[in-house]
Structure formats: structure tokens, C-alpha cells
N, C-alpha and C positions, 0 to 999 in steps of 0.2 A: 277499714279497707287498707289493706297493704299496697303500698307505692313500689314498683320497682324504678331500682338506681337510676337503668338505661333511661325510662319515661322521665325521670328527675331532671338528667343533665340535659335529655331533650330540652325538657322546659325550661330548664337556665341560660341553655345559649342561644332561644328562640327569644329570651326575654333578656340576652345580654344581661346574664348575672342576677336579676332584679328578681329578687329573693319572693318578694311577695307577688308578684307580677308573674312570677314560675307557682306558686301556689295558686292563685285563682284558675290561674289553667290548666293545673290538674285537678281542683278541688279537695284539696286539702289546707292544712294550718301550715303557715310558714317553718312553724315549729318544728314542722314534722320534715323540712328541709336544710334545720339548721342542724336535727337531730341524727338526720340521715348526713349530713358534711364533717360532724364529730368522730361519726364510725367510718366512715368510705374517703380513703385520701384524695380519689380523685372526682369527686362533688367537691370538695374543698378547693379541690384548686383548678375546677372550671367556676366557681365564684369569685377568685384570688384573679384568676386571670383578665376577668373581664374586670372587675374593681382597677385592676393595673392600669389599663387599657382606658378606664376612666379619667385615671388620675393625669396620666402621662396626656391626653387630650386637653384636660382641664389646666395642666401646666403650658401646653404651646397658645393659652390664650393669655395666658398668662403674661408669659413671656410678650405674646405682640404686644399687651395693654401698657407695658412696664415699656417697651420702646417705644408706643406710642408717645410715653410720657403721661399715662394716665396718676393721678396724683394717688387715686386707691392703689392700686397696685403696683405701683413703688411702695406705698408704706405697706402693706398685707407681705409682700415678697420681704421685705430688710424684718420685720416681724415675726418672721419665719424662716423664712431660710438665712437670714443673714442678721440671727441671735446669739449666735455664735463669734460674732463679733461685737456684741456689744448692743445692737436693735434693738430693745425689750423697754416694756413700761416698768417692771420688775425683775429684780435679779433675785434667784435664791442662793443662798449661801450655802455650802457644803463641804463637807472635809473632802478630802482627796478620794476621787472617783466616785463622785457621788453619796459618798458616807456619810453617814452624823459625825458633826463636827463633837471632837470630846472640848469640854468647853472646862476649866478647873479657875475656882474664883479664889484668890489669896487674901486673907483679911491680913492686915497689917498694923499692928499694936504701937499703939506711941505715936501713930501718925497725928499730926496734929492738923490736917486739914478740913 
């Protein structure tokens, strides 16, 4: 059965985005709305937009739990956002801009250590 777009975007902003939640109500395979958002720019970015809209949500609870003083969410937020300054359990190393580092190892004859 072929899906038209219009019925697609129907289903994604009645389901706010939710890729599979828009597939069960049309009855089709999620698939077939990821495959329809690869060709059609604007399925893409009525799923882009609501993902946004997620996110920027999920950030102002964010933000109160980190004023609350909540002790997760100081560390999740400096873990994330504030890795960039140095937060991380892990650093990777890299040449300049992100590059492989060129690494040259010098053997040194006569050393005596």
C-alpha cells in the first residue's frame, strides 16, 4: 500500500514526531517513514522539529534540577555541556582539529639508559 506524504506528516504531528507511534496509525513499518523523510525534505523536518522541541523541553528541566541543586544533574550537565572545559571521565587526544595526531618515534643510538 502506498502512503501519501500529506497522511505521513498528518501522523507525525498528531504523534508529535514519534516515528513509530505515526506508523501504527497509519499501519505501516516505521521504515517506510524513515524512507519517506530521506526523499521528502519536509517529513524530515516535521520530525527535526518536534525532536527539537523535545529536547529544548528536556533542557528547561534540566536547567531547574541543576538549580534545584540536584547532585545528578549538575554532574550529567558539566559531563555534557561543560566538557569542553575540562568535565569528562575521559579525554581523547587529537591533533589539531580533531585530526590524527602524526606521532614520529626517534631511536637514539649510544643512549645509555
Amino acid at each position: 500500500m502506498a502512503y501519501r506524504t500529506e497522511d505521513i506528516i498528518k501522523a507525525l504531528e498528531e504523534t508529535h514526531g514519534m516515528i513509530y507511534l505515526a506508523a501504527n496509525a497509519l499501519g505501516c513499518s516505521p521504515h517506510t517513514i524513515y524512507r519517506r523523510a530521506e526523499k521528502n525534505a519536509h517529513v524530515q523536518d516535521v520530525i527535526d522539529s518536534y525532536r527539537g522541541k523535545l529536547i529544548d523541553k528536556a533542557e528547561l528541566k534540566l536547567e531547574q534540577a541543576v538549580m534545584n541543586g540536584e547532585p545528578w544533574a549538575v554532574t550529567l550537565t558539566l559531563k555534557s555541556l561543560g566538557k569542553n572545559r575540562g568535565y569528562v571521565e575521559r579525554q581523547e587526544v587529537t591533533g589539531a582539529d580533531g585530526k590524527p595526531m602524526n606521532i614520529r618515534w626517534v631511536d637514539v643510538e649510544g643512549d645509555t639508559d
